[in-house]
N, C-alpha and C positions, 0 to 999 in steps of 0.2 A: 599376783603379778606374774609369776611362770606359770601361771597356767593360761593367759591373754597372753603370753608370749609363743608359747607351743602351739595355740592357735593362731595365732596370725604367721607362722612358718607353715603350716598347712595348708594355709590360704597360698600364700606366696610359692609353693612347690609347683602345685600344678601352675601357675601361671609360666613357671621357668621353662616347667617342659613344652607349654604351648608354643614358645620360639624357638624350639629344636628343632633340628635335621635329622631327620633319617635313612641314611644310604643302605640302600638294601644290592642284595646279590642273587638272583633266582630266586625273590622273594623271601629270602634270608638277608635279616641287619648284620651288615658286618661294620659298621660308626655308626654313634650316636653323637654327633656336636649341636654345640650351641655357638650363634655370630660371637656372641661377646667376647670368648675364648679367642676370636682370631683381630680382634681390636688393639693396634698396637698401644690405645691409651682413649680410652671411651668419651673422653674430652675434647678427642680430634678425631672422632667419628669423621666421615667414614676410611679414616688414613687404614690398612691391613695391612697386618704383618705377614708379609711376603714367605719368610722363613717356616711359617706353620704351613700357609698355604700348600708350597711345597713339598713339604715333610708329609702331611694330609694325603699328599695326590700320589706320592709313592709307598704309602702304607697303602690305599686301596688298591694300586697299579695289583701288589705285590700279592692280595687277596684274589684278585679275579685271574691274573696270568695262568693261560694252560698253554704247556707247548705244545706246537704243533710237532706230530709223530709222521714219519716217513713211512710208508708201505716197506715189508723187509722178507726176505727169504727167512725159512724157520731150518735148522737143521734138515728138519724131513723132504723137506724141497717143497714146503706150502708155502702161498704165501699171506702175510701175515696181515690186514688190511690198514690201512694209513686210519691217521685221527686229526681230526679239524683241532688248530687250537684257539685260542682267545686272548685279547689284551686291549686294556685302557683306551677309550677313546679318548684321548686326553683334548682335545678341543671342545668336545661336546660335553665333558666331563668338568672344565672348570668354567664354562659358560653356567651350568646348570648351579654350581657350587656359587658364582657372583650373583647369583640370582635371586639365591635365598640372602646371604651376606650382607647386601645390598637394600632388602625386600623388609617385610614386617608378618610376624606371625611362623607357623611352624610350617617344614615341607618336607616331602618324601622324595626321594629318588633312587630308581630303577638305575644301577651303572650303563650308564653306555659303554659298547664295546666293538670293538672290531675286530673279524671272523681271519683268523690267518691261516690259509689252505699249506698241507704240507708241501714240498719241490714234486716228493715220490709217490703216485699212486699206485692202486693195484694193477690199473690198464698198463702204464707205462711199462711194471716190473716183466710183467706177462708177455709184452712183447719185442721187449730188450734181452730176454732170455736164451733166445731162441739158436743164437749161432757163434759158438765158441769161438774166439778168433788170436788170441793167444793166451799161454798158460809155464807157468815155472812152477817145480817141485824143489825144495831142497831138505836134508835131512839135521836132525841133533840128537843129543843124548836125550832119552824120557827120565833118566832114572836123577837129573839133575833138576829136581822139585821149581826150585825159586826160578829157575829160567826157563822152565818150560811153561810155569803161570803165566810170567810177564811174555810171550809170546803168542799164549791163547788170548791174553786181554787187549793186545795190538790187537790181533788177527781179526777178533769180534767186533774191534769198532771201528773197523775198514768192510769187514763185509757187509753186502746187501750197498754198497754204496754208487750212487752213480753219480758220473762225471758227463757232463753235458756238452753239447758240438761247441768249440769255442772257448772252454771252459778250464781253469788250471786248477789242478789237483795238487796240492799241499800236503805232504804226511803229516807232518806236525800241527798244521789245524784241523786236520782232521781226526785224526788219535788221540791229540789234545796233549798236554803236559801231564807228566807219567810222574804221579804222586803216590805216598803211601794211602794217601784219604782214597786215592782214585781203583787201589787195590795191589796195584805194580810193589815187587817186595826187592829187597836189596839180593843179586845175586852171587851168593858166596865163592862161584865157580868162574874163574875167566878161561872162556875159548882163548886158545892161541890168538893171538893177532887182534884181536879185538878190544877196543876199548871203550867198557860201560859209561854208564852218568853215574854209576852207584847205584841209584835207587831205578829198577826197571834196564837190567843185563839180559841182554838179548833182543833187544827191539831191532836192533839193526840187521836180526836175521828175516826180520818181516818186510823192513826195507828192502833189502838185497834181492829177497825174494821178487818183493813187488817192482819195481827195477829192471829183469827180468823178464818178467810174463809180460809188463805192457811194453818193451822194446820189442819183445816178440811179435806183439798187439801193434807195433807201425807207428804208436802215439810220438809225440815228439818232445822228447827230454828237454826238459827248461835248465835243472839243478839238480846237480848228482857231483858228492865229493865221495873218494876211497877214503878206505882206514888208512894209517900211516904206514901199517905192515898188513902186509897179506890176511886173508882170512880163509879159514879152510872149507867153509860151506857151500862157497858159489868158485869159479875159475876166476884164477886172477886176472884184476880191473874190472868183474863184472859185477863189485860190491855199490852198497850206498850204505854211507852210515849217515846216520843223523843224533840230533842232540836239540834238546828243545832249548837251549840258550847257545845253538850252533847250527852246525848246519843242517840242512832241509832239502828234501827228496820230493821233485814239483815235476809235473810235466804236464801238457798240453792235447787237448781233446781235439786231434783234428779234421776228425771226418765229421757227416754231417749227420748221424745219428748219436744219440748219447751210447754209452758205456757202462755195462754194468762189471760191478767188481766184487768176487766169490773168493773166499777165503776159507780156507780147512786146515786143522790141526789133529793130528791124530797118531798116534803110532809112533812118533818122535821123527813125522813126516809134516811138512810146511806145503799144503797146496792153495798156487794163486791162480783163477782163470779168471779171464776177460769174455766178458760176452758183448753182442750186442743185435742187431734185427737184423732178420735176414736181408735185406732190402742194405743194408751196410757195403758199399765199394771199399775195401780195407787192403794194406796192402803189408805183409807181415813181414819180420826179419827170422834168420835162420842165427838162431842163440845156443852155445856151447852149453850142455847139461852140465849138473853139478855131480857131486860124486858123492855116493852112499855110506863112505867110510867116516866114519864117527870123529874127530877132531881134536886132538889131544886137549884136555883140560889141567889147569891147574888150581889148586887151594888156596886165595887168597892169604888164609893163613901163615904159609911154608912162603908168602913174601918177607921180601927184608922192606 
């Protein structure tokens, strides 16, 4: 009796797999389903349950997504070349999925997808380079570890950035929310006058900086708030602080070529330049320098 039983599941196997799905990825299976699994009750055929479907089409979204990469300045002043990325054609993706569902017998399918070009290529970078049109230096302590990190890991993910004719620039979606996952570490030291988030002390010297070089850049300031007290890096009123659950540092691309934006760390030196084509009509302001002298610190600790 189990052995007429072990063979008639033998039999009945491959017949199960002849009504499967096979979604492949570059020729790589990334699901293997079967319709019956998406039947909300095979009694009320062809009713589906909506909630797999779903779930289905954002597990494979989540297998084929590549982002697309922006062309970027490299430290050495190469540049770095742009990357196509990819993602779900989800119209032609859950046509092809109703098809089988719907259908009798087993089917294959190739993901459909759609090619997403990055904003920045190489040609762009190459000839937005080419004519500096304003820049701010300011200076800090190096020998102050946790804040001089979180000021390189700003600095990195504003440079190589461009701002387009028309186009408003954001610090805070741009740099993003300054998390421990994201690297930004709690600064144990406060500059005079300044006040952190906690986690990622000193961002606001990237701000202030940046602030700075494009007002000298001619761009036109949207949002910009001071600290409540003075800050000794930049001349008084020419700070921006920002806070990713406060304020935000935006301004406005107004001429008719885009903008490239260069950032450097170095020395316990802050550089920001603006560039843009030569063919750029820009029209720049005359901005009070900051001063070299180091900013009295204090130890969190020796707070009450």
């Amino acid at each position: 009796m189990l052995n007429a039983f072990l063979m008639m599941l033998l039999f009945i196997q491959p017949m199960i797999h002849d009504q499967d799905l096979s979604i492949t990825h570059d020729d790589q299976l990334i699901q293997h389903i079967n319709r019956n699994h998406f039947l909300e009750n095979e009694m009320l055929k062809p009713f589906i349950d909506q909630g797999k479907i779903r779930q289905l089409i954002l597990q494979v979204e989540k297998e084929v997504h590549q982002q697309a990469r922006n062309a970027k300045i490299t430290p050495e002043g190469n540049i770095k070349p742009e990357k196509v990325g990819y993602q779900l054609n989800r119209e032609k993706f859950t046509e092809g999925l109703f098809n089988y569902l719907f259908g009798s017998g087993s089917y294959k399918m190739e993901v459909p997808e759609h090619t997403v070009h990055p904003k920045v290529d190489s040609e762009l970078l190459a000839n937005i380079r080419t004519q500096e049109i304003g820049s701010y230096i300011t200076y800090f302590n190096p020998n102050n570890k946790e804040r001089s990190h979180n000021i390189k890991l700003a600095a990195e993910a504003i440079d190589s950035h461009v701002v387009f004719p028309g186009e408003t620039f954001s610090f805070n979606e741009v740099v993003g929310k300054r998390t421990k996952e994201k690297g930004y570490k709690p600064a144990p030291v406060i500059v005079k006058g300044e006040v952190t988030e906690g986690i990622g002390g000193g961002i606001c010297q990237i701000s202030s900086t940046m602030y700075n070089a494009v007002d000298n850049a001619g761009v036109k300031i949207l949002e910009r708030y001071s600290h409540s007290k003075r800050v000794p890096y930049v001349p008084e009123g020419r700070d921006a602080t920002v806070s990713w659950y406060g304020p935000d540092f935006t301004f406005k691309n107004v001429y008719n070529q885009p903008l490239l934006i260069r950032t450097k760390v170095t020395n316990g030196q802050v550089s920001i330049t603006v560039y843009s084509s030569d063919v750029v009509d820009f029209e720049s302001r005359k901005i009070p320098g900051s001063t070299k002298k180091l900013p009295e610190e204090i130890e969190l600790d020796s707070q009450d």
